[in-house]
N, CA, C and O atoms as a printed pandas DataFrame, in Angstrom:
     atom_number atom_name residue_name chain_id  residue_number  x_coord  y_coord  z_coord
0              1         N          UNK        A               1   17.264    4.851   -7.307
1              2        CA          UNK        A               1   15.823    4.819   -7.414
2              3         C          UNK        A               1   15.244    4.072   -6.226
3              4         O          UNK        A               1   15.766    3.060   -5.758
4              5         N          UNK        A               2   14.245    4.578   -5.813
5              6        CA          UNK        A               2   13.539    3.905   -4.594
6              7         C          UNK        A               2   12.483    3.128   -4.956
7              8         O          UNK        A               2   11.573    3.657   -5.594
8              9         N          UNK        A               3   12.410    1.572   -4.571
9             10        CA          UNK        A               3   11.452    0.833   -5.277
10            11         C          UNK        A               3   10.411    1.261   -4.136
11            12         O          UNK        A               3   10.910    1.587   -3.059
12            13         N          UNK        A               4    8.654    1.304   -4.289
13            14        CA          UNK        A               4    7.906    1.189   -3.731
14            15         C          UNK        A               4    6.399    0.601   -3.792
15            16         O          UNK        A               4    5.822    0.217   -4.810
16            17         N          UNK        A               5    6.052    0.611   -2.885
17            18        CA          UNK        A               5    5.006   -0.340   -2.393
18            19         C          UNK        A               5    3.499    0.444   -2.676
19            20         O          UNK        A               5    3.001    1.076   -1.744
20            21         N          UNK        A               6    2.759    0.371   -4.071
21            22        CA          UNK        A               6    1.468    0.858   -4.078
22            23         C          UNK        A               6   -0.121    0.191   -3.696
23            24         O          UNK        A               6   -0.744   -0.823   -4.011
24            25         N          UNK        A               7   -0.352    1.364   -2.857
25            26        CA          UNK        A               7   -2.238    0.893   -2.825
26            27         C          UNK        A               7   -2.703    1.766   -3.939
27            28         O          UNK        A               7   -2.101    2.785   -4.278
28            29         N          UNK        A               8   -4.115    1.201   -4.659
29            30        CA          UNK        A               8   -4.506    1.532   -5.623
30            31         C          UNK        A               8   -5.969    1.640   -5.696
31            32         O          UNK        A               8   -6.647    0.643   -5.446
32            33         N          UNK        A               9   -6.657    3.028   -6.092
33            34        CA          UNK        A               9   -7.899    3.056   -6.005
34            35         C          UNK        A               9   -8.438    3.287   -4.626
35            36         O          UNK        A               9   -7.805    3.912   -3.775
36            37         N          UNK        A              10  -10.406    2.420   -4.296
37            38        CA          UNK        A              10  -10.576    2.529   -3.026
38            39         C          UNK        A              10   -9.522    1.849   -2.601
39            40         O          UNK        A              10   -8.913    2.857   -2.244
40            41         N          UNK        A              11   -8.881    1.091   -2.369
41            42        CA          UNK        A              11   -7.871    0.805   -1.326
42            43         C          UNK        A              11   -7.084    2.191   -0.804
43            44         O          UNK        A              11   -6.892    2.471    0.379
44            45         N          UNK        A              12   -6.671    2.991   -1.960
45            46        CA          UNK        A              12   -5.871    3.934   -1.394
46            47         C          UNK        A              12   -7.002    5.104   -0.171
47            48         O          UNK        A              12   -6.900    5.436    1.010
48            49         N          UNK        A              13   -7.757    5.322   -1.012
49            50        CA          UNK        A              13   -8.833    6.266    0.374
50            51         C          UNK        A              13   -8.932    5.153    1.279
51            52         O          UNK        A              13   -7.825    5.061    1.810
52            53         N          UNK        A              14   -9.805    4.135    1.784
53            54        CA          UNK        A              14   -9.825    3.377    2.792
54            55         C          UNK        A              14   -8.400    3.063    3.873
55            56         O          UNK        A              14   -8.404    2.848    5.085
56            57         N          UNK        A              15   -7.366    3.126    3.015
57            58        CA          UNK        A              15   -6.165    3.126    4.250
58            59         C          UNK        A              15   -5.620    4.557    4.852
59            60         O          UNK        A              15   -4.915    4.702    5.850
60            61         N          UNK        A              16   -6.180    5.660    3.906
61            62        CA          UNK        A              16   -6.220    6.876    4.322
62            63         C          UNK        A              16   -6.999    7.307    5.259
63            64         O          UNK        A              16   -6.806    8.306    5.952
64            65         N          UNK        A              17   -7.954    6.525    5.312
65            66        CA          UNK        A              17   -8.760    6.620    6.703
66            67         C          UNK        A              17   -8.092    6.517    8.094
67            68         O          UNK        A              17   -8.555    6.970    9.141
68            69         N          UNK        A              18   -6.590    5.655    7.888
69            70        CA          UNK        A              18   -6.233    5.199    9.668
70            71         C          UNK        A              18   -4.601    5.547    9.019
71            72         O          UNK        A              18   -3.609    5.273    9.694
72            73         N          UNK        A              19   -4.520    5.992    8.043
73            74        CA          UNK        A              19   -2.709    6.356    8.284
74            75         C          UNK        A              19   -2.434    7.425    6.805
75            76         O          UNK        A              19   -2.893    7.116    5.706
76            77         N          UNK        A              20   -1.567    8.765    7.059
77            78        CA          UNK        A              20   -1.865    9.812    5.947
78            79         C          UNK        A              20   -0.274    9.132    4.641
79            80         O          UNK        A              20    0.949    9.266    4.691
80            81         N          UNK        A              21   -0.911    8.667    3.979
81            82        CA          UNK        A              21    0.176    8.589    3.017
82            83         C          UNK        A              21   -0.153    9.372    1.743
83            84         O          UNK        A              21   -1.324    9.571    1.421
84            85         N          UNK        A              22    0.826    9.790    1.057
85            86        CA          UNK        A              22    0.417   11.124   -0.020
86            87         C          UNK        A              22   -0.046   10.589   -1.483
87            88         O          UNK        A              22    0.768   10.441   -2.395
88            89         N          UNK        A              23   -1.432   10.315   -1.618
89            90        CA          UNK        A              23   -2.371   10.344   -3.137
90            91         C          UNK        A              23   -1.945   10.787   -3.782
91            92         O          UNK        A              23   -1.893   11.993   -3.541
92            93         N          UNK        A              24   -1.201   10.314   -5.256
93            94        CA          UNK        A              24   -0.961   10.800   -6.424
94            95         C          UNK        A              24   -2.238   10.056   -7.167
95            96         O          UNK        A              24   -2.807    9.070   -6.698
96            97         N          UNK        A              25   -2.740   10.993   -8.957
97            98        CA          UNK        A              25   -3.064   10.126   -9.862
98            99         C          UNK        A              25   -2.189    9.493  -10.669
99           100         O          UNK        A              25   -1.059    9.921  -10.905
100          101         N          UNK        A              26   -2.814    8.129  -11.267
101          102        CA          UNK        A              26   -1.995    8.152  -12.338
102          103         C          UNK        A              26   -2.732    7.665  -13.774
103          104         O          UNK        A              26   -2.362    6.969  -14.719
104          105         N          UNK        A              27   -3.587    8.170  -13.545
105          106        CA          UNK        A              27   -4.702    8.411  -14.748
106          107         C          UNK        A              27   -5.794    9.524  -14.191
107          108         O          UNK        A              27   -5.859   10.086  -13.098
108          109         N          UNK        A              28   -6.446    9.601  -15.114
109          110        CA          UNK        A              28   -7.580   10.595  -14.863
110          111         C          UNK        A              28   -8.527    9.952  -13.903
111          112         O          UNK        A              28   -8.713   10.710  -12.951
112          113         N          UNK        A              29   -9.166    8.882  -13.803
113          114        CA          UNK        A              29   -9.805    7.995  -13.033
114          115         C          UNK        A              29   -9.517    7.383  -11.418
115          116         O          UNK        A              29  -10.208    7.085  -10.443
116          117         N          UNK        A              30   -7.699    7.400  -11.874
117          118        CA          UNK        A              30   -7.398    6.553  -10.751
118          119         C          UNK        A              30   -5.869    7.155   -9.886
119          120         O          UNK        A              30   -4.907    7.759  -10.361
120          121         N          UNK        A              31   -6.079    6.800   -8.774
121          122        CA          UNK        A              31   -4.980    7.578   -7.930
122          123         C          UNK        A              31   -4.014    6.269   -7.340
123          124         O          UNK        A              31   -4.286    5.133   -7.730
124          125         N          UNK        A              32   -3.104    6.448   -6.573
125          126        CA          UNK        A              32   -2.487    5.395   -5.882
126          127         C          UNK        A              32   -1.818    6.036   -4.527
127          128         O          UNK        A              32   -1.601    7.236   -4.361
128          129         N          UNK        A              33   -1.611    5.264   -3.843
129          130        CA          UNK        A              33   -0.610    5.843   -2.589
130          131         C          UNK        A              33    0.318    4.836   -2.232
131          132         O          UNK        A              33    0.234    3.624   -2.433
132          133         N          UNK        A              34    1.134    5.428   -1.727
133          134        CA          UNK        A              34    2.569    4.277   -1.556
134          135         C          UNK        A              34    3.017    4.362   -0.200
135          136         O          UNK        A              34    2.463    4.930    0.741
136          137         N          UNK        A              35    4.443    3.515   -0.229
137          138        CA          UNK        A              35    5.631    3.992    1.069
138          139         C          UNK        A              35    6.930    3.057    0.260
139          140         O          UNK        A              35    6.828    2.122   -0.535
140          141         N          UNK        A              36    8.342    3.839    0.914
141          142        CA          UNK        A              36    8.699    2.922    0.365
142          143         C          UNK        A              36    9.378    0.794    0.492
143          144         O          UNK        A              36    9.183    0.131    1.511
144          145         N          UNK        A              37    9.763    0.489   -0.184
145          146        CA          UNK        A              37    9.772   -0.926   -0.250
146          147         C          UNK        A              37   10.181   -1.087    1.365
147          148         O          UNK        A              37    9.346   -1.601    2.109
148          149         N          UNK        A              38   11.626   -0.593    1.973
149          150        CA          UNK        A              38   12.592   -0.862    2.363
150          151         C          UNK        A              38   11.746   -0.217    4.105
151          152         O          UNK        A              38   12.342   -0.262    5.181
152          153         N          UNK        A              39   10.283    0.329    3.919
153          154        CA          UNK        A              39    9.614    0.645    5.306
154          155         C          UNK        A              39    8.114   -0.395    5.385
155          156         O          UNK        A              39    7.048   -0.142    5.947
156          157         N          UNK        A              40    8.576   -1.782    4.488
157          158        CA          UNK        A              40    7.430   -2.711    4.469
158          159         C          UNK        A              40    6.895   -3.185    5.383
159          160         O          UNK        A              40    5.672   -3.294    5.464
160          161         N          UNK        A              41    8.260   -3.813    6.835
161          162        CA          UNK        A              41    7.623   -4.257    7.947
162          163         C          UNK        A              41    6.998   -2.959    8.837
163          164         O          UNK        A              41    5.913   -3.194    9.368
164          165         N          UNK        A              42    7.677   -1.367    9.093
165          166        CA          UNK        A              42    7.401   -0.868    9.805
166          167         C          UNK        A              42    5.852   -0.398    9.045
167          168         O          UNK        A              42    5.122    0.002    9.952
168          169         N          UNK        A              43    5.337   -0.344    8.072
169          170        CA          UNK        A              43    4.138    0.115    7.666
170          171         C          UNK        A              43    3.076   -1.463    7.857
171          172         O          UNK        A              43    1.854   -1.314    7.876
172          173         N          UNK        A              44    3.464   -2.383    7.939
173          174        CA          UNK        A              44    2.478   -4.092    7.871
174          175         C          UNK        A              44    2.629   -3.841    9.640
175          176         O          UNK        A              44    1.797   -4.465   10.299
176          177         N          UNK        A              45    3.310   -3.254   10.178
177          178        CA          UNK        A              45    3.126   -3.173   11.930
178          179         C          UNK        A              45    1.921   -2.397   12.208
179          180         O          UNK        A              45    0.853   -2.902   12.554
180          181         N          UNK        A              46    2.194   -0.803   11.998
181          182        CA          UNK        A              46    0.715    0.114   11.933
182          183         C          UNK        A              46   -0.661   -0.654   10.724
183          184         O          UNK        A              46   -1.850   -0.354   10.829
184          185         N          UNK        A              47   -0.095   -1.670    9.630
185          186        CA          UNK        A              47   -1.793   -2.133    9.484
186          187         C          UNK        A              47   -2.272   -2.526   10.675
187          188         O          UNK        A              47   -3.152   -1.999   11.356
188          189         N          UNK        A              48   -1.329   -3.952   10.978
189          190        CA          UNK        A              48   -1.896   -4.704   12.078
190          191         C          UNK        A              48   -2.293   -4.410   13.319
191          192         O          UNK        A              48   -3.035   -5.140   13.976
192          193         N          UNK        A              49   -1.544   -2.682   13.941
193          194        CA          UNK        A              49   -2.616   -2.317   14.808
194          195         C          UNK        A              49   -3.591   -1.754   14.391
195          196         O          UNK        A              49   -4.253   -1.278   15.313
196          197         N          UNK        A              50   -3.975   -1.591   13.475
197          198        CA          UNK        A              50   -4.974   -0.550   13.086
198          199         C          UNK        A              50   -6.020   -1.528   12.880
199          200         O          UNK        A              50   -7.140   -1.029   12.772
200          201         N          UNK        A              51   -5.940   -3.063   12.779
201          202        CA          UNK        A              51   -6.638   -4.311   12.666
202          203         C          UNK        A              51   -6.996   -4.199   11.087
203          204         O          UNK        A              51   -8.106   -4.621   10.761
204          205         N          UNK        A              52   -6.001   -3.572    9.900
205          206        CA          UNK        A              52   -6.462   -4.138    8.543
206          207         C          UNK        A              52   -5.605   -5.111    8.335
207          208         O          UNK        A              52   -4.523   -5.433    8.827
208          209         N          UNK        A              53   -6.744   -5.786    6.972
209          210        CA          UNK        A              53   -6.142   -7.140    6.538
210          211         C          UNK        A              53   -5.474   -6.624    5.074
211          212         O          UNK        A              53   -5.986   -5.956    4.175
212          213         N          UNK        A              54   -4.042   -7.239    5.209
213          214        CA          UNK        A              54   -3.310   -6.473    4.039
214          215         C          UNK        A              54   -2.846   -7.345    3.245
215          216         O          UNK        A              54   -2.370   -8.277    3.892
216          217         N          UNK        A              55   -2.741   -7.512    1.938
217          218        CA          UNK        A              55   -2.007   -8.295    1.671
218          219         C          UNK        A              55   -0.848   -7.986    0.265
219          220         O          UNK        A              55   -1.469   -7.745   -0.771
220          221         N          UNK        A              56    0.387   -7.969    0.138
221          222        CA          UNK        A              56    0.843   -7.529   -0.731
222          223         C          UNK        A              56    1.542   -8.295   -1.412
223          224         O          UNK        A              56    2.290   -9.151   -0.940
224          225         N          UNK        A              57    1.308   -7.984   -3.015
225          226        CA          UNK        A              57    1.500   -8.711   -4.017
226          227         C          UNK        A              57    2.610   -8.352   -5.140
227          228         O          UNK        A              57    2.520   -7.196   -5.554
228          229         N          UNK        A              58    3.557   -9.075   -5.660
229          230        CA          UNK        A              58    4.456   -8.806   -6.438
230          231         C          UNK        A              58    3.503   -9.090   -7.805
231          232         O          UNK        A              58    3.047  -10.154   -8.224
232          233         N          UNK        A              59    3.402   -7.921   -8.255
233          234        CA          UNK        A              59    2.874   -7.928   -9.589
234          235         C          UNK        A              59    3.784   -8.562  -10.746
235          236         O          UNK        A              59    3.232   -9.161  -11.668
236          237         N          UNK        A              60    4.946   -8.453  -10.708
237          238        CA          UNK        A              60    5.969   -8.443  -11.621
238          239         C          UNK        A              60    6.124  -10.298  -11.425
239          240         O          UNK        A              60    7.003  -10.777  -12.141
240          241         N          UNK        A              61    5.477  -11.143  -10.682
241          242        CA          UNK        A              61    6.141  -12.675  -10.251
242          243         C          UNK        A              61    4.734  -13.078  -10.164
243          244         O          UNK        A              61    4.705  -14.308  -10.219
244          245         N          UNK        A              62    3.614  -12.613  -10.058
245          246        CA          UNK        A              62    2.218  -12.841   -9.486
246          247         C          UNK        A              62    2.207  -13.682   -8.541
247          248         O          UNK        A              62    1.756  -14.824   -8.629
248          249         N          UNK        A              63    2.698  -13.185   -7.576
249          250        CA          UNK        A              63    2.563  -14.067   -6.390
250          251         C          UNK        A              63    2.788  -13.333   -5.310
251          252         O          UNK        A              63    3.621  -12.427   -5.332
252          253         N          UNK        A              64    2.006  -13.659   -4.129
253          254        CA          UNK        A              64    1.951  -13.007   -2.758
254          255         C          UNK        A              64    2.967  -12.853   -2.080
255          256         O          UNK        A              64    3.497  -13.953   -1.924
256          257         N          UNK        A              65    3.473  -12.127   -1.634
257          258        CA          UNK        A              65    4.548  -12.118   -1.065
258          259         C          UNK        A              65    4.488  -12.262    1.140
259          260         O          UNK        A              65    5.085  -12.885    2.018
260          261         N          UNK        A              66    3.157  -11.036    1.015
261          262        CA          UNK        A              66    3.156  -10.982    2.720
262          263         C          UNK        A              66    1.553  -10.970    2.421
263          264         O          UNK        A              66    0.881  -10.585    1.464
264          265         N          UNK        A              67    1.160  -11.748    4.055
265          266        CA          UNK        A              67   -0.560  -11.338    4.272
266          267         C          UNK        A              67   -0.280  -11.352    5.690
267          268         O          UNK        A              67    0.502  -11.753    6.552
268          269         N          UNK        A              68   -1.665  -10.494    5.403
269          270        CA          UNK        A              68   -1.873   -9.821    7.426
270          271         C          UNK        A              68   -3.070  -10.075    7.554
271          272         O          UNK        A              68   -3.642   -9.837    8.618
């Protein structure tokens, strides 16, 4: 199984603006987009040129793990 890394909601359109990652829903309301875990630094490289501020969070520990 491949663990991965979700944006959720507007976050997911707004980072779709500067890099194409593939929108699933997962409710009627709400969509998410991912990559996976193990392409964390090479995807936090293209935020930081793209100049977004990212920050990703282990839901499962509630605690931050990386900020950009």
């Amino acid at each position: 199984m491949i663990k991965r890394r979700c944006i959720y909601l507007k976050d997911a359109d707004k980072i779709n603006e500067y890099i194409v990652l593939k929108k699933t829903f997962f409710c009627k309301e709400a969509m998410k987009c991912g990559f996976p875990t193990n392409s964390l630094d090479d995807y936090m490289k293209v935020f930081h040129n793209h100049g977004l501020k990212i920050q990703i969070v282990d839901d499962t520990q509630e605690k931050v793990l990386k900020r950009h």
